[in-house]
SEGU-115704 format. One line per 10 residues: number of its first residue (from 1); for each residue x negated, y, z of N, C-alpha, C. Coordinates in nm, 3 decimals. Example, Ala and Ser with C-alpha at 12.3 -4.5 7.8 and 13.67 -1.06 7.14 Angstrom:
2
1) -1.319,-0.569,0.780,-1.230,-0.450,0.780,-1.320,-0.330,0.780 | -1.285,-0.225,0.708,-1.367,-0.106,0.714,-1.290,0.003,0.787
//
This chain:
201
1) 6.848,0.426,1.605,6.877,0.298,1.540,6.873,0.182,1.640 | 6.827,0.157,1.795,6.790,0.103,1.845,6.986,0.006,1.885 | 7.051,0.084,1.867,7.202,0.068,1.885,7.250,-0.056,1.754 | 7.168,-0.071,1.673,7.188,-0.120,1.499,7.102,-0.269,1.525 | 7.224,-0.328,1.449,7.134,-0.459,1.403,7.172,-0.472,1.295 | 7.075,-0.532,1.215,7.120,-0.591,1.033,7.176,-0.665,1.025 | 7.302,-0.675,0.984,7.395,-0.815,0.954,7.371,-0.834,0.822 | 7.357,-0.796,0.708,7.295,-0.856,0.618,7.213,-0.800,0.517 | 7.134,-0.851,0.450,7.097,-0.792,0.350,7.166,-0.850,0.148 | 7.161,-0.787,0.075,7.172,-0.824,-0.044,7.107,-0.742,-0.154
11) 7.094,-0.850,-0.230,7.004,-0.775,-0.342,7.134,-0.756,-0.491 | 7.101,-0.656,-0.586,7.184,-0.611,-0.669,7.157,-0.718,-0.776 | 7.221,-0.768,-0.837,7.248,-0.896,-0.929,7.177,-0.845,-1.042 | 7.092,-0.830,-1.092,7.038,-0.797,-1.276,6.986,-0.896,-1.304 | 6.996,-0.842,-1.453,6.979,-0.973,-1.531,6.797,-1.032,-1.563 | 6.724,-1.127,-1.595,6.617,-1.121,-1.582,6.539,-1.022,-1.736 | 6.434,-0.995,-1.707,6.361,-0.901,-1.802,6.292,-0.946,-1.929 | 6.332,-1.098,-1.970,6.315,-1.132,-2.061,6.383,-1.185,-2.201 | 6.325,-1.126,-2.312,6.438,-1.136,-2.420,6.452,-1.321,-2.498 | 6.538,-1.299,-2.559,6.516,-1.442,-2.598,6.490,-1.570,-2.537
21) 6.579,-1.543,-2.353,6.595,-1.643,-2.289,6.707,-1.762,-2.316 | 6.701,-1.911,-2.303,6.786,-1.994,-2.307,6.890,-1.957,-2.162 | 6.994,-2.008,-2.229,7.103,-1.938,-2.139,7.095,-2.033,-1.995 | 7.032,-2.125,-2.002,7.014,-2.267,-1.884,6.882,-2.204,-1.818 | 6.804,-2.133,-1.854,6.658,-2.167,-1.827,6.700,-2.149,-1.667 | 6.591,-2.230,-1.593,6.598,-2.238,-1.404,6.551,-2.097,-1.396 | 6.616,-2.047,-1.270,6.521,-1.954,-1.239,6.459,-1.956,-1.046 | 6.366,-1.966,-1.008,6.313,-1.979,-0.907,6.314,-1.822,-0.852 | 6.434,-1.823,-0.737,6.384,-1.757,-0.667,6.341,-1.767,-0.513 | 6.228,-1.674,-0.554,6.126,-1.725,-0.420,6.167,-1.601,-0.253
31) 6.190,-1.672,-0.151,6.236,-1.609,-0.089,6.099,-1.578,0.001 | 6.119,-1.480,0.093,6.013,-1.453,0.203,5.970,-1.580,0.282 | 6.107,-1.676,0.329,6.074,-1.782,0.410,6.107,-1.919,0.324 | 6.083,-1.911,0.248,6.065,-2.026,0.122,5.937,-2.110,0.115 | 5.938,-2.277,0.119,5.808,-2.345,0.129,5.767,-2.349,0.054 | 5.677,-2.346,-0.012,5.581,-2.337,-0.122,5.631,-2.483,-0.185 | 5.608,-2.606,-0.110,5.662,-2.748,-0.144,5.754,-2.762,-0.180 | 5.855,-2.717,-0.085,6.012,-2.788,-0.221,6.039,-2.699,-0.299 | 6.028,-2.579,-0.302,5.996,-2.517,-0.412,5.880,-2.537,-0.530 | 5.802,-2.583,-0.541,5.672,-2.677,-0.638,5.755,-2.794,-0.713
41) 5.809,-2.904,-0.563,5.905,-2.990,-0.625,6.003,-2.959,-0.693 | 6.060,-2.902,-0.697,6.197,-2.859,-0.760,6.161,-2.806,-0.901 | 6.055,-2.723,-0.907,6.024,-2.666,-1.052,5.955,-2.776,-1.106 | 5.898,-2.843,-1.062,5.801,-2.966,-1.142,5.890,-3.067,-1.185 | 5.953,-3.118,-1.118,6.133,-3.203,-1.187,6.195,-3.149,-1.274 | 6.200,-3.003,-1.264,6.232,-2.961,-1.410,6.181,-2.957,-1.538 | 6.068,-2.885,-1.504,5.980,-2.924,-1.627,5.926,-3.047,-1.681 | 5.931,-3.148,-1.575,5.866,-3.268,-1.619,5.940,-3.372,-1.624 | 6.039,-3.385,-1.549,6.199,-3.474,-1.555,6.267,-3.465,-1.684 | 6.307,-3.276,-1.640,6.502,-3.247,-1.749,6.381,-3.196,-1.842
51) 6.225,-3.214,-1.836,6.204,-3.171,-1.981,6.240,-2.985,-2.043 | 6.272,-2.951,-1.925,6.267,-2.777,-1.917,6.167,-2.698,-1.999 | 6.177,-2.641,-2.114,6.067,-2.570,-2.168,6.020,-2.414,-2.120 | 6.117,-2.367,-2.042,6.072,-2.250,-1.959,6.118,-2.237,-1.838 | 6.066,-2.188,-1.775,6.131,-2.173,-1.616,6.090,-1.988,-1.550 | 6.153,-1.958,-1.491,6.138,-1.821,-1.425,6.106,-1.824,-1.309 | 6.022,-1.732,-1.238,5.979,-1.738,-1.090,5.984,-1.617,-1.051 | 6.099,-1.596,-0.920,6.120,-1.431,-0.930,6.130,-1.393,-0.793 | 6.075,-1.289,-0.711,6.078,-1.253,-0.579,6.062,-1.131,-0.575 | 6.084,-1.082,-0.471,6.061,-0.935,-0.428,6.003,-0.894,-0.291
61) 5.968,-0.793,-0.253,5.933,-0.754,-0.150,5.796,-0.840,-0.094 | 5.848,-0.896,0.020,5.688,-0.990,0.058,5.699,-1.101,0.013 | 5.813,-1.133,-0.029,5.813,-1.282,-0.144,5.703,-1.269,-0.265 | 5.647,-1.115,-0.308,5.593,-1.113,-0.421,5.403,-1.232,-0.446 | 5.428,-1.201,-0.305,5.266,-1.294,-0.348,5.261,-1.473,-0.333 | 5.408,-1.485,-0.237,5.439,-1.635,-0.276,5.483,-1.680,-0.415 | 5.554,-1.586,-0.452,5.618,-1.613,-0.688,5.489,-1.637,-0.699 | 5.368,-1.530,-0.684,5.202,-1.553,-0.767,5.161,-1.678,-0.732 | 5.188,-1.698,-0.604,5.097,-1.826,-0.544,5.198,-1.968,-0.636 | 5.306,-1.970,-0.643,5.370,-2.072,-0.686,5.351,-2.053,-0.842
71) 5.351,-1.940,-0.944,5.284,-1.984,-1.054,5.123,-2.032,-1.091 | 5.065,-2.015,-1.027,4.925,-2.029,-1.013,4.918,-2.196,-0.977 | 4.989,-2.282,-0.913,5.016,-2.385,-0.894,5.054,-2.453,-0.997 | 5.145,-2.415,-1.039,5.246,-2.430,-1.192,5.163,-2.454,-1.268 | 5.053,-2.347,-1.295,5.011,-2.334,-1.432,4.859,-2.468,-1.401 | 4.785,-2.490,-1.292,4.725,-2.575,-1.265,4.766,-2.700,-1.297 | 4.900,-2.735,-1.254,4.957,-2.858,-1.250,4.946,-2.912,-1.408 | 5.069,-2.819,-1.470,5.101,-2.843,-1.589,4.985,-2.813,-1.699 | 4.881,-2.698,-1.708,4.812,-2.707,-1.793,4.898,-2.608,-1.904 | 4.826,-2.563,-1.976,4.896,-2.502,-2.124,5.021,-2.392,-2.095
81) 5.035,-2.327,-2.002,5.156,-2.260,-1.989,5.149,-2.082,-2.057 | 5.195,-2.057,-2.143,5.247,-1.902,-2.171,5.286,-1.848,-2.057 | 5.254,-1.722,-2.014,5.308,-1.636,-1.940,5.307,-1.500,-1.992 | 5.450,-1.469,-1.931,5.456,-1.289,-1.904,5.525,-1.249,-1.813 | 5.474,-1.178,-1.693,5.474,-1.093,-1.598,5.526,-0.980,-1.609 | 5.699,-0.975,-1.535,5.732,-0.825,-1.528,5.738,-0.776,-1.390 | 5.692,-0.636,-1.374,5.720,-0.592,-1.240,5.805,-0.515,-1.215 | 5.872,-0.477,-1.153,6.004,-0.391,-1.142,6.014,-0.350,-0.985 | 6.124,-0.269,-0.979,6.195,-0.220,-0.879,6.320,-0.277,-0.846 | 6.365,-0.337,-0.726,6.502,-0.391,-0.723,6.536,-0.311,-0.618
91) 6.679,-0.299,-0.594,6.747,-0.239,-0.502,6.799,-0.291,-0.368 | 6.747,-0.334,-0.285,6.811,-0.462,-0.174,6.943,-0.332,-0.100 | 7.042,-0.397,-0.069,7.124,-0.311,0.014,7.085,-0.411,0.180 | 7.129,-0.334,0.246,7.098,-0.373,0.377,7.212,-0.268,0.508 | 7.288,-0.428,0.519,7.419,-0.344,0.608,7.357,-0.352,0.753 | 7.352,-0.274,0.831,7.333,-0.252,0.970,7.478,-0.231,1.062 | 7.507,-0.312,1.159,7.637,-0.268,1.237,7.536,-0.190,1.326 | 7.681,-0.095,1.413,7.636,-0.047,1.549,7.687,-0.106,1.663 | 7.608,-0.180,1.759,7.643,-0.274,1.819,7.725,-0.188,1.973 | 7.694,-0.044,1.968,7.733,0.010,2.079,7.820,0.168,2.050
101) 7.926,0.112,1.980,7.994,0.242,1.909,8.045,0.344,2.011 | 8.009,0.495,2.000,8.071,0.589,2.090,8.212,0.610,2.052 | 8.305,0.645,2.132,8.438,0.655,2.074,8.393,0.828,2.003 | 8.424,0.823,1.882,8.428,0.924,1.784,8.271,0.982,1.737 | 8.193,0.853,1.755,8.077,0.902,1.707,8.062,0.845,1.591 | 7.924,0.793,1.544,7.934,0.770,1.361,7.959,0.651,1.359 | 8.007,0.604,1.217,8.045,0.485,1.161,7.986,0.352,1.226 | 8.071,0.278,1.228,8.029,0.106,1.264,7.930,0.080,1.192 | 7.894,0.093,1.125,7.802,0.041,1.017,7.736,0.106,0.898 | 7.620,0.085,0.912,7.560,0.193,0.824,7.513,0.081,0.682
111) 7.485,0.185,0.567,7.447,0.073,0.442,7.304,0.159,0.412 | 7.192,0.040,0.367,7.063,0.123,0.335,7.019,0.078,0.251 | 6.970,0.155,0.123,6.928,0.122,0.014,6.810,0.132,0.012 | 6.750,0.026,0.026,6.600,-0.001,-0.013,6.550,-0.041,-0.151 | 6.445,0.020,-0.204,6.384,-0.006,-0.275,6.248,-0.067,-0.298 | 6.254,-0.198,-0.337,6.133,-0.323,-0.332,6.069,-0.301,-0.429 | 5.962,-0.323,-0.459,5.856,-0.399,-0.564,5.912,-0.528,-0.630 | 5.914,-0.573,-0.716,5.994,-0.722,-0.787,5.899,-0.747,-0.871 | 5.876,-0.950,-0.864,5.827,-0.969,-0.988,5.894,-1.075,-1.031 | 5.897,-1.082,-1.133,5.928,-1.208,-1.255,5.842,-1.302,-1.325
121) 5.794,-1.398,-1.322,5.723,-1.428,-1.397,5.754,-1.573,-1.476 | 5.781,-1.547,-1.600,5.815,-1.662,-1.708,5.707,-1.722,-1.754 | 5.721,-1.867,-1.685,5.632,-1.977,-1.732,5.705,-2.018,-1.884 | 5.607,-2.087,-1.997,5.664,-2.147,-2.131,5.599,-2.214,-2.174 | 5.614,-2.343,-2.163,5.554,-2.447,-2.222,5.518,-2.376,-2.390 | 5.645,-2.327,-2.459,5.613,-2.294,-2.631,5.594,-2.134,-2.637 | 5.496,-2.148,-2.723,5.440,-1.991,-2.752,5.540,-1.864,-2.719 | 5.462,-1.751,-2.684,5.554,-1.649,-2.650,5.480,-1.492,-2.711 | 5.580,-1.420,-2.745,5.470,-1.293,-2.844,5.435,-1.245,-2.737 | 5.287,-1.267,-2.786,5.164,-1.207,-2.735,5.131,-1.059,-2.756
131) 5.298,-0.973,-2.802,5.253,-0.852,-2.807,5.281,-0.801,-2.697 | 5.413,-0.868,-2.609,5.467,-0.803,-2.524,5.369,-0.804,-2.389 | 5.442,-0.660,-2.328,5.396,-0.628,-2.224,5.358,-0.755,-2.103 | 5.265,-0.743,-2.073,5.244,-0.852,-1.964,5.199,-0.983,-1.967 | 5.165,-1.056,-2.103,5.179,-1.174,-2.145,5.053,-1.198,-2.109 | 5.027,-1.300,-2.106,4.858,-1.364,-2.082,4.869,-1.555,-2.134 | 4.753,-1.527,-2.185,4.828,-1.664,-2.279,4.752,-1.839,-2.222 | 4.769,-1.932,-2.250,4.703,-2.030,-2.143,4.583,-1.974,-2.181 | 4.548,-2.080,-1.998,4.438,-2.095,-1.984,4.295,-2.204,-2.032 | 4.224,-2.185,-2.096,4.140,-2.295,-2.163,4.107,-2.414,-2.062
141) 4.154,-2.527,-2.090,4.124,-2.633,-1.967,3.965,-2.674,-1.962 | 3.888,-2.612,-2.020,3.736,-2.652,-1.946,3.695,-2.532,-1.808 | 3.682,-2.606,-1.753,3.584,-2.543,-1.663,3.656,-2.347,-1.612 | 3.606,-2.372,-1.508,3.639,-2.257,-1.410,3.537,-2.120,-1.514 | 3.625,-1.974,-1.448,3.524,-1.861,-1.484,3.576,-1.801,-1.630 | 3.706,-1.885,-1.681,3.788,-1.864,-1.832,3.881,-1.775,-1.718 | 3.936,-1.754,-1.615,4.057,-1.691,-1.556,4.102,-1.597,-1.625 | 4.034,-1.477,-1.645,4.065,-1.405,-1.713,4.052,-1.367,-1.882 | 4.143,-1.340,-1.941,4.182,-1.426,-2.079,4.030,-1.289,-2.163 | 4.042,-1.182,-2.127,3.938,-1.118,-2.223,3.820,-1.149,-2.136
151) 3.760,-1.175,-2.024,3.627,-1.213,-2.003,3.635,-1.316,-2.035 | 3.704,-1.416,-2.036,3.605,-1.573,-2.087,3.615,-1.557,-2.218 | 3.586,-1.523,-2.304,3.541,-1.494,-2.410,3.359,-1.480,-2.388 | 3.308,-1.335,-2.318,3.199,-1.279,-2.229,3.156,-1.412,-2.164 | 3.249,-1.456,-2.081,3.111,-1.547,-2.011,3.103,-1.705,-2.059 | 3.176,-1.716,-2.180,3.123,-1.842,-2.242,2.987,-1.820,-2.357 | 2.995,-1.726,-2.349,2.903,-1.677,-2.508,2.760,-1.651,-2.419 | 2.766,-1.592,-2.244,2.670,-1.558,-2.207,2.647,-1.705,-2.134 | 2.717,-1.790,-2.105,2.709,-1.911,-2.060,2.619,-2.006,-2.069 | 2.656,-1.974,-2.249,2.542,-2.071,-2.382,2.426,-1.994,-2.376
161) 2.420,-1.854,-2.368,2.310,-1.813,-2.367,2.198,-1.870,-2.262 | 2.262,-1.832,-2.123,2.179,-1.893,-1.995,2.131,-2.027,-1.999 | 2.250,-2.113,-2.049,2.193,-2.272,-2.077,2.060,-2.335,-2.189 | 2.078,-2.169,-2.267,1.931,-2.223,-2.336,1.825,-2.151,-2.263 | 1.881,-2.036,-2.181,1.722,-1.974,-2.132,1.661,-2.105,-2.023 | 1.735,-2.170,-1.923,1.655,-2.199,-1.812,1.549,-2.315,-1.843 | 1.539,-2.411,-1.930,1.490,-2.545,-1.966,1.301,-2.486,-1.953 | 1.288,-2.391,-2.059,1.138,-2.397,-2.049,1.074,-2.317,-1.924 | 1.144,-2.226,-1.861,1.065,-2.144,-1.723,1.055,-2.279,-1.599 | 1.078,-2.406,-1.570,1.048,-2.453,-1.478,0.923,-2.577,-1.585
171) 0.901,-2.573,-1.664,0.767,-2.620,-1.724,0.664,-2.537,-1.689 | 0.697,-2.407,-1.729,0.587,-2.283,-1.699,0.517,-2.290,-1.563 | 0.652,-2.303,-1.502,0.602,-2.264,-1.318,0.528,-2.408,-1.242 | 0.588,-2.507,-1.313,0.489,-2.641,-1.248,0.340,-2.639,-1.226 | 0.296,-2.597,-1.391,0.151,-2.586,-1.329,0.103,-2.485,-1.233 | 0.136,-2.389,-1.300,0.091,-2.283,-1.191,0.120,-2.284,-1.074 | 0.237,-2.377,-1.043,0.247,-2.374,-0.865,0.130,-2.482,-0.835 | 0.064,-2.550,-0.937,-0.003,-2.678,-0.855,-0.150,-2.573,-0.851 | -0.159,-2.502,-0.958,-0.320,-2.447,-0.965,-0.308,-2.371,-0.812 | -0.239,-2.301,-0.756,-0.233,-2.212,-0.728,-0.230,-2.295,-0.547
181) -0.184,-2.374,-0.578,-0.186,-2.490,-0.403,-0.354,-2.534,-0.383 | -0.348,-2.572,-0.582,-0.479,-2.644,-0.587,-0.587,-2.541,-0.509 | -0.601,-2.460,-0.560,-0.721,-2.317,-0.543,-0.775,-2.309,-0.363 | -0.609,-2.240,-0.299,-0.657,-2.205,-0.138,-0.730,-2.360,-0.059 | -0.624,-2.455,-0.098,-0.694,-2.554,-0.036,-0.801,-2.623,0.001 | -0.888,-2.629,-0.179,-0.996,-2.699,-0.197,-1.126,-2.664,-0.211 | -1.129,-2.484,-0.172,-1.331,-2.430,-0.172,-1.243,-2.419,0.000 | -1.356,-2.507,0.057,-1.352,-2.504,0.207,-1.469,-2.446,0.266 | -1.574,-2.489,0.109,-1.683,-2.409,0.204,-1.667,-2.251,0.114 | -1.822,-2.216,0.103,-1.823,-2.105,0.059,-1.821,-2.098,-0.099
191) -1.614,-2.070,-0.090,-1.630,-2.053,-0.280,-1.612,-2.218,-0.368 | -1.650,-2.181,-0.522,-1.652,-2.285,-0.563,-1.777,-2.364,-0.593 | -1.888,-2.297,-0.536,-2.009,-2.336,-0.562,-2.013,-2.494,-0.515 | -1.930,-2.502,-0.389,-1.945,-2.625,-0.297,-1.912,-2.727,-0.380 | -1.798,-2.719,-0.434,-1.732,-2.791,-0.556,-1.775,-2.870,-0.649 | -1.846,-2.831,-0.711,-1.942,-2.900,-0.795,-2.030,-3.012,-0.726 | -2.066,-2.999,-0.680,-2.198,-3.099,-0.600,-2.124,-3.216,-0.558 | -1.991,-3.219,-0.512,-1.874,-3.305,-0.442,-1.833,-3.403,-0.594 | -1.852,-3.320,-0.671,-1.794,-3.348,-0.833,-1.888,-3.486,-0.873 | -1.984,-3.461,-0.842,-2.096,-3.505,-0.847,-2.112,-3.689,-0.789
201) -2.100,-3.643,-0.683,-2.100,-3.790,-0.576,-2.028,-3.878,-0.605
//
């Protein structure tokens, strides 16, 4: 292959994996060398400008953890967003010429079908069935540790719990840390016998 360079790549055109899309909705796709910024800008003008009620965020290959990183932004920004997450397989073709052709050896150009990892992920301002595969529904705007939609349930309930245990154990421990300073410090002589007599004066 050392004879081969890639003149291009392309990916196979399908349609996105969600039903009951508006025929306008944007769709973001996120490329490998794509800025996180004008890509942020561009989806945030939509939704918050043209008033966009859904938007799509879709990449493949090593683009897949920039789509995550740019909805995760999204959903911070805006607050309240429906999601569902599809993952798939896409097909990239990828033409290679041969830059050093033998007379009657193989083809100018070879074609290679790769197969990527793909994700999709549909942001929605308005509710989305929560039966389908992948969905995760907003996030509660108090406070960090809700991320995940079936533990914060778990750690708000154990939350309240902790917030009533801690109040009376640092009453408990005050005195006893003072008796307990009090004690080594103050029989200097022998014991507490000395003590008394001092009590005295």
């Amino acid at each position: 292959m050392e004879n081969f360079r890639k003149v291009r790549t392309s990916e196979e055109e399908s349609p996105l994996p969600f039903p009951d899309l508006p025929p306008d909705v944007v769709e973001m796709k996120v490329k490998e060398g794509s800025k996180i910024r004008n890509l942020m800008n561009f989806a945030m003008a939509q939704m918050e400008l043209k008033g966009s009620r859904q938007i799509v965020f879709s990449g493949c290959g090593r683009a897949v953890t920039k789509t995550i990183t740019c909805v995760e932004i999204m959903k911070r920004k805006l607050g309240g967003l429906h999601q569902v997450t599809k993952v798939r397989y896409k097909t990239l073709l990828e033409v290679w010429e041969n830059q050093d052709p033998l007379p009657g050896g193989p083809a100018q150009n070879l074609t290679v079908h790769k197969n990527v990892p793909s994700i999709c992920i549909l942001l929605s301002r308005d509710p989305l069935d929560p039966n389908q595969t992948g969905y995760q529904p907003p996030e509660p705007r108090h406070g960090p540790g809700t991320q995940l939609g079936e533990a914060g349930e778990d750690t708000s309930s154990s939350s309240t719990k902790g917030l009533k245990r801690p109040p009376p154990p640092p009453r408990e421990e005050l005195p006893t840390k003072k008796l307990q300073v009090r004690a080594p410090d103050s029989p200097r002589g022998s014991g507490t016998t000395d003590r008394r007599p001092d009590h005295h004066h």
